[in-house]
PDB file of N, CA, C and O in Angstrom, chain B, residues numbered from 101:
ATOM      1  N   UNK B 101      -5.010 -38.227  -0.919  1.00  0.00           N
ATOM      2  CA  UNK B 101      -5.978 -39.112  -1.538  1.00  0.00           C
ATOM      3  C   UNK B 101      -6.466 -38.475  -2.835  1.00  0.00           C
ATOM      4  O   UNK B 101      -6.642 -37.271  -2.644  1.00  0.00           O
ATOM      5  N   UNK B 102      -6.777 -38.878  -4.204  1.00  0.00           N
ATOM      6  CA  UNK B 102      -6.650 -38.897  -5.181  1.00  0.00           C
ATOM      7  C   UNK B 102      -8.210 -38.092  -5.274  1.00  0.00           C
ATOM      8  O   UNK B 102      -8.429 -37.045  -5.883  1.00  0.00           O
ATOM      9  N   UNK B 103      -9.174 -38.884  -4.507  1.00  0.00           N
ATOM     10  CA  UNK B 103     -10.271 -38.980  -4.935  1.00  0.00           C
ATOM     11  C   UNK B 103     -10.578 -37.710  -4.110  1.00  0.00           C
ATOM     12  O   UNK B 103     -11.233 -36.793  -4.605  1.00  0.00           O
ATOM     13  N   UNK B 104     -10.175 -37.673  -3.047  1.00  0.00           N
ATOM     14  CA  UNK B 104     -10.313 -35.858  -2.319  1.00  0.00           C
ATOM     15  C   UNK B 104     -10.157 -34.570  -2.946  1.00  0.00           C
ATOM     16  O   UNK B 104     -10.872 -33.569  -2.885  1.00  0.00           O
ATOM     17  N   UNK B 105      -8.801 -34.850  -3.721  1.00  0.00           N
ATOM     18  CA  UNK B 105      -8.228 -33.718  -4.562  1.00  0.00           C
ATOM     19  C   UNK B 105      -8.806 -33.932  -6.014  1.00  0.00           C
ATOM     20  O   UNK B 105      -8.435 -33.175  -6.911  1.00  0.00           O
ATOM     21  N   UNK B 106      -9.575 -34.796  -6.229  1.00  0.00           N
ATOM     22  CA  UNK B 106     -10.627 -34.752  -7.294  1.00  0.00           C
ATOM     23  C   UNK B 106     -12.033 -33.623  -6.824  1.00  0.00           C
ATOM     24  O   UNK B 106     -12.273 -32.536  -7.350  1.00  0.00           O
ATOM     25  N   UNK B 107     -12.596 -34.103  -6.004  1.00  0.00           N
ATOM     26  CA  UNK B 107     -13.705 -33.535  -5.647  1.00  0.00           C
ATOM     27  C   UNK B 107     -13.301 -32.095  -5.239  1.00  0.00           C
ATOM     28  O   UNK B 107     -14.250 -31.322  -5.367  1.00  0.00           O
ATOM     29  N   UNK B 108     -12.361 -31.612  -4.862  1.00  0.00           N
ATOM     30  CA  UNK B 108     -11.925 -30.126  -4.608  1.00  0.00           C
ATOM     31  C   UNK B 108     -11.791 -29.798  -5.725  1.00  0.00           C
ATOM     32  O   UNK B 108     -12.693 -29.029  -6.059  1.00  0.00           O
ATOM     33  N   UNK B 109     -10.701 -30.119  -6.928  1.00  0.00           N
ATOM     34  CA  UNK B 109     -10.848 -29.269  -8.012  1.00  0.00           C
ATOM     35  C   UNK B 109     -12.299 -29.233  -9.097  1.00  0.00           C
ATOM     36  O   UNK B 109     -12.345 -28.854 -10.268  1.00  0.00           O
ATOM     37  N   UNK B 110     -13.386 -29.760  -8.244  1.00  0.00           N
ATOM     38  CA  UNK B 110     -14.740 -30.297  -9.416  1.00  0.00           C
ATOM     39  C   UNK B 110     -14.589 -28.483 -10.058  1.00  0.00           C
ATOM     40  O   UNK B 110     -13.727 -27.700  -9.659  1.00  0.00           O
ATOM     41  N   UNK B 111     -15.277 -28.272 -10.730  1.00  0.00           N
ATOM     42  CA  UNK B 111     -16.066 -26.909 -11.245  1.00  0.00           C
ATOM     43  C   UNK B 111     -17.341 -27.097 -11.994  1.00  0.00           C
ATOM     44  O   UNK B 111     -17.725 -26.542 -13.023  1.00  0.00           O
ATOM     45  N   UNK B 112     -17.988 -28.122 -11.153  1.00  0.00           N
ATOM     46  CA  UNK B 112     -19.187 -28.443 -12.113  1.00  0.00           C
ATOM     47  C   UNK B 112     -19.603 -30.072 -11.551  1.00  0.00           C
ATOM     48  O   UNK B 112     -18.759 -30.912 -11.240  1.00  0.00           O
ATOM     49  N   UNK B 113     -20.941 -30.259 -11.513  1.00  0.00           N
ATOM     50  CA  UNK B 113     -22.018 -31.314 -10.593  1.00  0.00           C
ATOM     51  C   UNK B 113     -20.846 -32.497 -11.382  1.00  0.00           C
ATOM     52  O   UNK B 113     -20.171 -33.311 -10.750  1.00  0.00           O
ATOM     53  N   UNK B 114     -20.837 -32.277 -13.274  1.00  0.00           N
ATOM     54  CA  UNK B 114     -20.222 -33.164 -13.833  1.00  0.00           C
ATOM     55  C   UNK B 114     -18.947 -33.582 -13.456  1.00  0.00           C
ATOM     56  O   UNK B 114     -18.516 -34.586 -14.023  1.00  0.00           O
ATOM     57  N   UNK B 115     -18.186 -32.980 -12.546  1.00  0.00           N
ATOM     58  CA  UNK B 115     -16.909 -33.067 -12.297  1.00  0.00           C
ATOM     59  C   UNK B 115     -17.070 -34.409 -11.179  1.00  0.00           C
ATOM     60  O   UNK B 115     -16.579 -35.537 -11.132  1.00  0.00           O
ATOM     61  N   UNK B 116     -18.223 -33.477 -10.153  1.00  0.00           N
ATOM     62  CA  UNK B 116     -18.122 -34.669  -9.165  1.00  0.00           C
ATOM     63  C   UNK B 116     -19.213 -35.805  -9.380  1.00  0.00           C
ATOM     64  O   UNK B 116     -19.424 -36.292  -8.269  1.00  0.00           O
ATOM     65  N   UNK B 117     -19.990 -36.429 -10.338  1.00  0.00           N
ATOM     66  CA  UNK B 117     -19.905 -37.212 -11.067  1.00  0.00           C
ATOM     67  C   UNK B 117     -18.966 -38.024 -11.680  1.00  0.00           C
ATOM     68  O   UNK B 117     -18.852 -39.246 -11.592  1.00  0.00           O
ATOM     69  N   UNK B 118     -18.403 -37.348 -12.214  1.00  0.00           N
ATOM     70  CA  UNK B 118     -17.162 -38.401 -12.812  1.00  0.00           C
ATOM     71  C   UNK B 118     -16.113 -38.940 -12.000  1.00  0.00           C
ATOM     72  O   UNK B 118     -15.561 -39.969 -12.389  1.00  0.00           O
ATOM     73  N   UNK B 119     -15.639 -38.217 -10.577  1.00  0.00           N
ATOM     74  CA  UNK B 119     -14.848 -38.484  -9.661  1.00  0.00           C
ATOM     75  C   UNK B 119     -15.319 -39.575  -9.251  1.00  0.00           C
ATOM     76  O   UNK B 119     -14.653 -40.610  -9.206  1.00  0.00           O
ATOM     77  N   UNK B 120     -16.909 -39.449  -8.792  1.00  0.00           N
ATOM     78  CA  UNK B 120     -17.335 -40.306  -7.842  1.00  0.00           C
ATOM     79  C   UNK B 120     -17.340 -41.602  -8.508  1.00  0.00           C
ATOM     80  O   UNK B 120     -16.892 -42.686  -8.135  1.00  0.00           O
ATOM     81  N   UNK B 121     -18.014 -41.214  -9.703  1.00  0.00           N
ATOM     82  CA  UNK B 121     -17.370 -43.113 -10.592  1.00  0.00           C
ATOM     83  C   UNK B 121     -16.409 -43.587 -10.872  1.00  0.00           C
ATOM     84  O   UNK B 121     -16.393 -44.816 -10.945  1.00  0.00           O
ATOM     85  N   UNK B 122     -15.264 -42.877 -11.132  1.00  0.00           N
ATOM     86  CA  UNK B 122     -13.995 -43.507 -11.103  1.00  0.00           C
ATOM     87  C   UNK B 122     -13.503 -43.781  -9.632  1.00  0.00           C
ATOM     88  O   UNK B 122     -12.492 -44.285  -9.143  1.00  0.00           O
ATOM     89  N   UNK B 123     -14.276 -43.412  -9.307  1.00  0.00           N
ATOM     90  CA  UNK B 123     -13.089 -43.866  -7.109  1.00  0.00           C
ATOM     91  C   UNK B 123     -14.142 -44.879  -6.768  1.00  0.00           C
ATOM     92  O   UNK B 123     -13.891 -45.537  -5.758  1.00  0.00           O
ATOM     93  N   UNK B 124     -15.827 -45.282  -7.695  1.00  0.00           N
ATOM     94  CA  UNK B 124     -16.522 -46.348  -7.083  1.00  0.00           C
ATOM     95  C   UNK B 124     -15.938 -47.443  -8.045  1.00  0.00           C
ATOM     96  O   UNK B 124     -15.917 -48.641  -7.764  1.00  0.00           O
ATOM     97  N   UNK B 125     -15.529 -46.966  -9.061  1.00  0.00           N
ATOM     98  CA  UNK B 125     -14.760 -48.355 -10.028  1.00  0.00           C
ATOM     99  C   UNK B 125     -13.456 -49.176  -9.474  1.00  0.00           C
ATOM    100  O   UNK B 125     -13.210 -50.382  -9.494  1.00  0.00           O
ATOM    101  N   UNK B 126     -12.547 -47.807  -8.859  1.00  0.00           N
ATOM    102  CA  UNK B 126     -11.471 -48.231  -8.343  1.00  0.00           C
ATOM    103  C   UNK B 126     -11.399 -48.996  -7.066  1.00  0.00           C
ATOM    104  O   UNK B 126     -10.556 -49.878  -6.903  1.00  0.00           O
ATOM    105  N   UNK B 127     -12.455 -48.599  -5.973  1.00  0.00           N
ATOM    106  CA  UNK B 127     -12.268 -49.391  -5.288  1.00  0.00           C
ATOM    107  C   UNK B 127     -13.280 -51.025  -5.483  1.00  0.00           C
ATOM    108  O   UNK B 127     -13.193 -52.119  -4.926  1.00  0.00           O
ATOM    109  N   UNK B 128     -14.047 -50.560  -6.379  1.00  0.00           N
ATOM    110  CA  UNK B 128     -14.552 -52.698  -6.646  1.00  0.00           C
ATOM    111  C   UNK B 128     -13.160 -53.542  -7.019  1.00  0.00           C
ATOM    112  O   UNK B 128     -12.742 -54.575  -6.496  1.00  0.00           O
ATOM    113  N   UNK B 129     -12.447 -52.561  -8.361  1.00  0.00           N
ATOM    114  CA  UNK B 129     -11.220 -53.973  -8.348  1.00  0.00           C
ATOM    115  C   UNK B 129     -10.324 -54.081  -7.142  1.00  0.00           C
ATOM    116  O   UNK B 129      -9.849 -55.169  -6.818  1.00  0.00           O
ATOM    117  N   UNK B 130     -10.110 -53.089  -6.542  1.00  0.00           N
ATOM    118  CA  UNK B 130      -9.106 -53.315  -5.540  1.00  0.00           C
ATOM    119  C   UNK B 130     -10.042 -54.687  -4.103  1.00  0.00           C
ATOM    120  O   UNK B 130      -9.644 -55.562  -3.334  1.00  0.00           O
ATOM    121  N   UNK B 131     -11.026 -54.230  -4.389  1.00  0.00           N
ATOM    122  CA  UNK B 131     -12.033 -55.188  -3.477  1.00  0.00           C
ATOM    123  C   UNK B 131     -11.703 -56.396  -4.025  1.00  0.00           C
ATOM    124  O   UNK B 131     -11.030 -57.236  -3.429  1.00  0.00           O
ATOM    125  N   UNK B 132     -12.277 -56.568  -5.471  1.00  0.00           N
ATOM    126  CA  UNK B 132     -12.678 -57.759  -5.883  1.00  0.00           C
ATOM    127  C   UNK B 132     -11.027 -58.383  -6.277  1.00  0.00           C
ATOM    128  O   UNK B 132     -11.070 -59.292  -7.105  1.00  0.00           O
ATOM    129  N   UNK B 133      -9.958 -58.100  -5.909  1.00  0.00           N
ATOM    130  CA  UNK B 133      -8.635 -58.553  -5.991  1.00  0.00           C
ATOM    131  C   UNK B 133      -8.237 -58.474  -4.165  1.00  0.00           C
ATOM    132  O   UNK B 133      -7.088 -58.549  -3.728  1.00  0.00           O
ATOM    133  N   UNK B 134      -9.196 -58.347  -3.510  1.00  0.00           N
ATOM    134  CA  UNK B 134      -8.693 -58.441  -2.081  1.00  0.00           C
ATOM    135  C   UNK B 134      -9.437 -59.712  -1.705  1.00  0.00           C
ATOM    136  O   UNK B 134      -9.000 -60.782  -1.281  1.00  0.00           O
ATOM    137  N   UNK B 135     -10.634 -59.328  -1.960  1.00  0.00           N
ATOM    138  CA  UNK B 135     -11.736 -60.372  -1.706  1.00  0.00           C
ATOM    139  C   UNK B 135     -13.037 -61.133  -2.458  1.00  0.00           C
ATOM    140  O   UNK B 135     -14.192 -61.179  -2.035  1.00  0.00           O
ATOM    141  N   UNK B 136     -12.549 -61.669  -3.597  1.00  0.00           N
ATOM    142  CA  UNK B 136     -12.823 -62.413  -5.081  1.00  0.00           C
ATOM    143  C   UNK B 136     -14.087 -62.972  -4.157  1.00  0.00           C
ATOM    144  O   UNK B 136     -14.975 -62.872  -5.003  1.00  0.00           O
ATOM    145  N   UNK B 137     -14.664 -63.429  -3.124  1.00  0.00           N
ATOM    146  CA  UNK B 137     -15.609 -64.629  -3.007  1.00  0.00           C
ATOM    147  C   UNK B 137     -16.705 -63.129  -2.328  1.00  0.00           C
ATOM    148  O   UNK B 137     -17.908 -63.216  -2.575  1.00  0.00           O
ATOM    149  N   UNK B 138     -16.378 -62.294  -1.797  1.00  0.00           N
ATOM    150  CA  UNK B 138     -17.523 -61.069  -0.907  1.00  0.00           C
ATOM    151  C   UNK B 138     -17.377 -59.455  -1.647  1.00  0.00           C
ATOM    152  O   UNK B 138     -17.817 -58.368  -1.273  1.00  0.00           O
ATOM    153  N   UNK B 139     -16.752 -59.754  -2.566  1.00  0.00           N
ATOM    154  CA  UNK B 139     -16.413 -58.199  -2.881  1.00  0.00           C
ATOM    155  C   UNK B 139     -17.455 -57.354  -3.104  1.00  0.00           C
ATOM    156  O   UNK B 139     -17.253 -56.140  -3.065  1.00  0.00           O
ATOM    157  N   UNK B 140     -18.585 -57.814  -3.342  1.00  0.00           N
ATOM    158  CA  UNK B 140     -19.992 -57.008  -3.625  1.00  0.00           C
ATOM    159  C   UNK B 140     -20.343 -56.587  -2.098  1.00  0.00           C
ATOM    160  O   UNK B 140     -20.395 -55.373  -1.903  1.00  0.00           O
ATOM    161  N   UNK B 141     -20.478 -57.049  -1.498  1.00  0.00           N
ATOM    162  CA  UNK B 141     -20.805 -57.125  -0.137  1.00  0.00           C
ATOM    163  C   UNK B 141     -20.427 -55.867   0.257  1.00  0.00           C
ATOM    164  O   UNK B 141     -21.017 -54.788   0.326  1.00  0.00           O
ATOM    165  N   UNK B 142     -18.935 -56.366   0.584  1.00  0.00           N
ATOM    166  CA  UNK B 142     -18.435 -55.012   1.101  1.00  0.00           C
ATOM    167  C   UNK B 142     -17.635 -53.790  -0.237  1.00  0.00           C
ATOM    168  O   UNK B 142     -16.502 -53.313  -0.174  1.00  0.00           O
ATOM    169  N   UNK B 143     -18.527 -53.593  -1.181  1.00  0.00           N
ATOM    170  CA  UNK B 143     -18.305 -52.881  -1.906  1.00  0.00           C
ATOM    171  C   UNK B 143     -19.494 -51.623  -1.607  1.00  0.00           C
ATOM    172  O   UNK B 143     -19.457 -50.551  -2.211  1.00  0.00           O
ATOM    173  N   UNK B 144     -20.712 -52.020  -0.398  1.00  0.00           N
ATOM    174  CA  UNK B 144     -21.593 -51.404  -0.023  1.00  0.00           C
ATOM    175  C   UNK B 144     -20.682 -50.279   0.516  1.00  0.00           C
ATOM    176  O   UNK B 144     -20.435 -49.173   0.036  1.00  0.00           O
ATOM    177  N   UNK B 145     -20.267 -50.856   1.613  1.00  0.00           N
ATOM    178  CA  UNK B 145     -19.968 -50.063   2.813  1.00  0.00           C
ATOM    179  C   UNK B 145     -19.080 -48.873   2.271  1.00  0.00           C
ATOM    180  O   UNK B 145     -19.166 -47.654   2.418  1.00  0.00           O
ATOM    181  N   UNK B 146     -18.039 -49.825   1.471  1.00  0.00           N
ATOM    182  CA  UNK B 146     -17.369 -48.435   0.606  1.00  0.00           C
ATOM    183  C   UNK B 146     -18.178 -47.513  -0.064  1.00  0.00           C
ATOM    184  O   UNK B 146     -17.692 -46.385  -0.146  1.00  0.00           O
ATOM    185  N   UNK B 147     -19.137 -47.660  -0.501  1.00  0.00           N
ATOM    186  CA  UNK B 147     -20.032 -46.881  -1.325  1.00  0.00           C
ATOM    187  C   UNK B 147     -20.736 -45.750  -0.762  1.00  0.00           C
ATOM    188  O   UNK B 147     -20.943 -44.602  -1.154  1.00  0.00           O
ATOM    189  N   UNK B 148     -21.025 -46.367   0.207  1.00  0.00           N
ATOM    190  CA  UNK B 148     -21.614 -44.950   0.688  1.00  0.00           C
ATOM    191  C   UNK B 148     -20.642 -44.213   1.828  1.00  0.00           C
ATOM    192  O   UNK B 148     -21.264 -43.611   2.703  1.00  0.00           O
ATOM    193  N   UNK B 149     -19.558 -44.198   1.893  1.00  0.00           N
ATOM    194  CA  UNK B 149     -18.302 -43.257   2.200  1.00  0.00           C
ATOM    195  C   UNK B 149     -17.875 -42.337   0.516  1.00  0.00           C
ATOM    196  O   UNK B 149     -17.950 -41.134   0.263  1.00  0.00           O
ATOM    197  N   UNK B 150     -17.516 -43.286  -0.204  1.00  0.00           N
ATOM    198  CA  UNK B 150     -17.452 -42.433  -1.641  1.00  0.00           C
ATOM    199  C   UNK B 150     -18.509 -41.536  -1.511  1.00  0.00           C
ATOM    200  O   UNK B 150     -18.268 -40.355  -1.261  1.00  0.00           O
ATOM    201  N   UNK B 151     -20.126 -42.111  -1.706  1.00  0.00           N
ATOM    202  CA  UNK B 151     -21.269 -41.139  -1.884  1.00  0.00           C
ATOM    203  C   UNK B 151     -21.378 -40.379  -0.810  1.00  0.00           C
ATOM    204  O   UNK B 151     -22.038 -39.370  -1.059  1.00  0.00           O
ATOM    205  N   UNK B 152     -21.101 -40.427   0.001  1.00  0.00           N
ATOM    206  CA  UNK B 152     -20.680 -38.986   1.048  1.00  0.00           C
ATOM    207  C   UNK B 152     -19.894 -38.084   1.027  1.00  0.00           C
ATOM    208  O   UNK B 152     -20.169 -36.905   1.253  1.00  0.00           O
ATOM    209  N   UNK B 153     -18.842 -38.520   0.757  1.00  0.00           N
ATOM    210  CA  UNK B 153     -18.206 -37.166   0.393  1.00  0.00           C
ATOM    211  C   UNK B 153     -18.199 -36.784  -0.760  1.00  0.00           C
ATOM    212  O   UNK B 153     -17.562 -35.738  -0.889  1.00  0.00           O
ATOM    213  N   UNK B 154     -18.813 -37.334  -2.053  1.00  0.00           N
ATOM    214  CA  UNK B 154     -19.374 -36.431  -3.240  1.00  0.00           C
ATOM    215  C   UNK B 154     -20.256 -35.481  -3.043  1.00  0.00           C
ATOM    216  O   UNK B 154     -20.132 -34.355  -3.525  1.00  0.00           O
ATOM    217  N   UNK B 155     -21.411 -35.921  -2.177  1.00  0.00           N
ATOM    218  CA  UNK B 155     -23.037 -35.636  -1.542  1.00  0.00           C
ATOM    219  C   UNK B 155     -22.037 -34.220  -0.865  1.00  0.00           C
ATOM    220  O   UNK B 155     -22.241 -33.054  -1.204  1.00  0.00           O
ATOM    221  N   UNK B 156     -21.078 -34.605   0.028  1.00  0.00           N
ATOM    222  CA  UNK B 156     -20.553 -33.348   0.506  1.00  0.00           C
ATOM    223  C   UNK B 156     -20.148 -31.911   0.248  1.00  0.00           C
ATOM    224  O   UNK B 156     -20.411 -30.813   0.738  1.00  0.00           O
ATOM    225  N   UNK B 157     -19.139 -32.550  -1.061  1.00  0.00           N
ATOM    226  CA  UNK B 157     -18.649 -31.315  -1.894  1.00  0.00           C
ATOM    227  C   UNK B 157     -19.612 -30.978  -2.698  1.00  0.00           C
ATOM    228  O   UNK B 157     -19.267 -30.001  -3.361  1.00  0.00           O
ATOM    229  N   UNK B 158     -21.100 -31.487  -3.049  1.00  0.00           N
ATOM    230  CA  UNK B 158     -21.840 -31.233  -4.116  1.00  0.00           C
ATOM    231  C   UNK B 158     -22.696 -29.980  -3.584  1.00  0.00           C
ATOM    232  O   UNK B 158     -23.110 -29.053  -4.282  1.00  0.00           O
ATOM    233  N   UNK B 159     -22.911 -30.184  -1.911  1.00  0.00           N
ATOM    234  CA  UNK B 159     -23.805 -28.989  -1.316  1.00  0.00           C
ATOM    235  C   UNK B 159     -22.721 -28.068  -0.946  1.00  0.00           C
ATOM    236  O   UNK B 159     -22.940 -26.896  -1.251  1.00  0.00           O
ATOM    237  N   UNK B 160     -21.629 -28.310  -0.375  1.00  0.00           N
ATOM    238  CA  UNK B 160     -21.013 -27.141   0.187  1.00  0.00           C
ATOM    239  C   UNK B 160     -20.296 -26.049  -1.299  1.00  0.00           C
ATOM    240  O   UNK B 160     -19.870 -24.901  -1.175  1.00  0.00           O
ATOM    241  N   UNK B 161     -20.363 -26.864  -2.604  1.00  0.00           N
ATOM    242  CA  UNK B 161     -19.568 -25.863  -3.600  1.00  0.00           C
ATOM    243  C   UNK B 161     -21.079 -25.496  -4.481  1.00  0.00           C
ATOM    244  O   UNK B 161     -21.098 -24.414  -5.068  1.00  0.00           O
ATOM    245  N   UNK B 162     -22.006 -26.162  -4.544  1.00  0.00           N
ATOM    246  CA  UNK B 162     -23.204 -25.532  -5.648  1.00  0.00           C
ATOM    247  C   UNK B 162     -24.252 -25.578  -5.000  1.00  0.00           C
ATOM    248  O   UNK B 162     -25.280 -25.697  -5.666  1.00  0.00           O
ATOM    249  N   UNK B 163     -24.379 -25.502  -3.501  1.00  0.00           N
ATOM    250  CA  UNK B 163     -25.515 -25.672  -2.716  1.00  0.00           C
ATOM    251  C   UNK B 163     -26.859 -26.178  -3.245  1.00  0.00           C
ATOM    252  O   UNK B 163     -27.945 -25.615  -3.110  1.00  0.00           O
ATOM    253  N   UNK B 164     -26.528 -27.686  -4.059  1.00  0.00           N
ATOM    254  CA  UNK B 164     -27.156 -28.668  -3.876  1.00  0.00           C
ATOM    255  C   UNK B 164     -27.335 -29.782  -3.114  1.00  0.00           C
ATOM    256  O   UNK B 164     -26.258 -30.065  -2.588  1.00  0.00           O
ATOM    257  N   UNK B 165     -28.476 -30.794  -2.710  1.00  0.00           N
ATOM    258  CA  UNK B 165     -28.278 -31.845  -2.184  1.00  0.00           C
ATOM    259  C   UNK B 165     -29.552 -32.392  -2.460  1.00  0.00           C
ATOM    260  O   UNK B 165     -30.452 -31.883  -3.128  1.00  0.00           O
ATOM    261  N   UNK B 166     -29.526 -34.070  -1.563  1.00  0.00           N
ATOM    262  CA  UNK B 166     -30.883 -34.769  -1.852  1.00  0.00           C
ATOM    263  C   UNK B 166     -30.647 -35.847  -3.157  1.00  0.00           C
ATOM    264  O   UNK B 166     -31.480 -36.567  -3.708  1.00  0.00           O
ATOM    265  N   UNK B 167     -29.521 -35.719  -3.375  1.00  0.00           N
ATOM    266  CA  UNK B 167     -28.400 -36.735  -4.838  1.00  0.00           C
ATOM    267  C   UNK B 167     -29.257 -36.106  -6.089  1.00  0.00           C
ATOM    268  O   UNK B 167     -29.883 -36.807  -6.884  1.00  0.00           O
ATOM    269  N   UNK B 168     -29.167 -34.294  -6.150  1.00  0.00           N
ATOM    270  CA  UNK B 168     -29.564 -33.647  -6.892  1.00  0.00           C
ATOM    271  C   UNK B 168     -28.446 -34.178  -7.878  1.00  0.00           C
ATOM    272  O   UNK B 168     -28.839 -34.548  -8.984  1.00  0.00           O
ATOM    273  N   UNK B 169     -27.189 -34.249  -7.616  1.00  0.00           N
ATOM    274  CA  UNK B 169     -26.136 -34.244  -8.970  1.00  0.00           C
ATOM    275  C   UNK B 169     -26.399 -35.391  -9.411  1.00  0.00           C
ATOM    276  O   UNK B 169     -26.253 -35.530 -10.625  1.00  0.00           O
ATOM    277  N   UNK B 170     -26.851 -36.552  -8.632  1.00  0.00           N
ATOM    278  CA  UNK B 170     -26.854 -37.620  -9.497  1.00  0.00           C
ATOM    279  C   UNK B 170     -27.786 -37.848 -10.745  1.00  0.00           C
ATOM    280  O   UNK B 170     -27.461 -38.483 -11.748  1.00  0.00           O
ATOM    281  N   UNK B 171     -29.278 -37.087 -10.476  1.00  0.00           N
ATOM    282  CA  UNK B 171     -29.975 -36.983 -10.877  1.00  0.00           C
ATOM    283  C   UNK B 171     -30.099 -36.257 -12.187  1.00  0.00           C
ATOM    284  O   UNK B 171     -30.895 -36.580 -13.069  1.00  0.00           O
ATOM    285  N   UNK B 172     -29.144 -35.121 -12.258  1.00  0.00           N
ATOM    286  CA  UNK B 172     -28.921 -34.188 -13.352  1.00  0.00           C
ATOM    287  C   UNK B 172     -28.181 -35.155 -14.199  1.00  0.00           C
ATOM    288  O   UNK B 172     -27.689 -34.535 -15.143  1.00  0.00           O
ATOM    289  N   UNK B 173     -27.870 -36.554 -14.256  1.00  0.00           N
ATOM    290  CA  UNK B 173     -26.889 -36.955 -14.726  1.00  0.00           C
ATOM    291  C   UNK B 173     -27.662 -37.580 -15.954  1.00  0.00           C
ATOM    292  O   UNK B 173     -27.373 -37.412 -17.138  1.00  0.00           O
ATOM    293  N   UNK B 174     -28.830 -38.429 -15.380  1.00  0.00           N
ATOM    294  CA  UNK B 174     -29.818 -39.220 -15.999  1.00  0.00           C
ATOM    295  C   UNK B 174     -30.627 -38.721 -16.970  1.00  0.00           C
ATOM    296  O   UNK B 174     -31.481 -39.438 -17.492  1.00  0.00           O
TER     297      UNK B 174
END
């Protein structure tokens, strides 16, 4: 999985930032080309599997958490 071996090579909060938005972009079109009339819907559920395992690699490699990386972003 693309988005796994993204978040392993991060070296930096920014890394897994940018992973995590390109794998939440990728899976809306693949949604919204599966399911054009609910794709928001269940674009939730995907979302917070993506934001878990960012949230994951973000504490176990810079022992942050609490969506500290997201926050550094803003």
């Amino acid at each position: 999985m693309i988005y796994k071996e993204d978040l392993e090579r991060s070296s930096s909060l920014l890394d897994i930032q940018q992973a995590y938005e390109r794998e939440c972009h990728r899976r809306f079109l693949v949604l919204q080309e599966m399911f054009p009339d609910d794709c928001t819907r269940m674009m939730l559920s995907e979302h917070l599997s993506i934001w878990l395992a960012a949230e994951k690699q973000a504490v176990s490699r810079f022992g942050v958490s609490e969506r500290h990386w997201v926050r550094e972003k803003i």
